[in-house]
C-alpha positions in Angstrom: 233.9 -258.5 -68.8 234.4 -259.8 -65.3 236.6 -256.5 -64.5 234.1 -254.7 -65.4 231.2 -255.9 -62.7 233.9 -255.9 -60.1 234.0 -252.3 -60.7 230.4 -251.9 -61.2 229.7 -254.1 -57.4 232.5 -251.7 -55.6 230.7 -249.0 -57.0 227.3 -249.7 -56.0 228.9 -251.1 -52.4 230.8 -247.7 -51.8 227.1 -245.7 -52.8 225.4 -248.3 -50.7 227.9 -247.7 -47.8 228.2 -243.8 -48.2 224.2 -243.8 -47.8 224.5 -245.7 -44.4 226.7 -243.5 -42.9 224.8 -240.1 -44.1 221.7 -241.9 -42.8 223.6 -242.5 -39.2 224.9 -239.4 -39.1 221.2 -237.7 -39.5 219.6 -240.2 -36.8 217.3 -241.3 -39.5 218.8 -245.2 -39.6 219.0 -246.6 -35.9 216.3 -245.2 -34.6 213.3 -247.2 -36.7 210.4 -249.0 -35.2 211.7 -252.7 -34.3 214.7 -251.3 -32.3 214.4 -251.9 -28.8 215.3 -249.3 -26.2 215.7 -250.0 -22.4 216.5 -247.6 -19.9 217.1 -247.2 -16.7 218.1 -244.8 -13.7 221.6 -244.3 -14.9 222.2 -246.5 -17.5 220.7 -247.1 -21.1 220.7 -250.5 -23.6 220.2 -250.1 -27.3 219.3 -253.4 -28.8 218.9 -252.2 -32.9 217.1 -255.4 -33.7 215.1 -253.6 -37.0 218.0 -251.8 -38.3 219.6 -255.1 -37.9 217.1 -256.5 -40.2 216.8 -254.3 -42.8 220.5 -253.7 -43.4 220.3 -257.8 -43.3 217.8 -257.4 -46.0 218.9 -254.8 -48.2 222.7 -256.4 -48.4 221.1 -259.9 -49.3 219.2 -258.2 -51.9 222.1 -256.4 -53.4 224.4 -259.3 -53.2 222.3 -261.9 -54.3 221.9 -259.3 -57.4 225.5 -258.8 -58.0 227.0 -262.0 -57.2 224.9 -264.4 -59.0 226.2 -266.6 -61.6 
């Protein structure tokens, strides 16, 4: 039994992790309102404070699921 949801969270954490890196490869995640984006004459600062947060959210949400006892 406990084999088996070890399996079951890798699997869901590899799906979860293969989705993050499609959606930063497309430009869709890391680019979201709440990201903060200061430039200047030659020079550029990328502070991803909402992606921050909602990966933040979403990996609560699915280890909270997962790991509970």
């Amino acid at each position: 039994m406990e084999l088996g949801r070890v399996l079951i969270t890798l699997g869901v954490l590899l799906i979860v992790i293969g989705l993050v890196v499609l959606l930063l490869e497309r430009g869709i995640l890391g680019h979201i309102p709440g990201d903060i984006v200061i430039k200047g004459k030659h020079w550029k600062i990328f502070l991803p404070l909402g992606t921050s947060l909602l990966l933040s959210l979403l990996l609560t949400l699915l280890l909270n699921l997962f790991l509970r006892k």
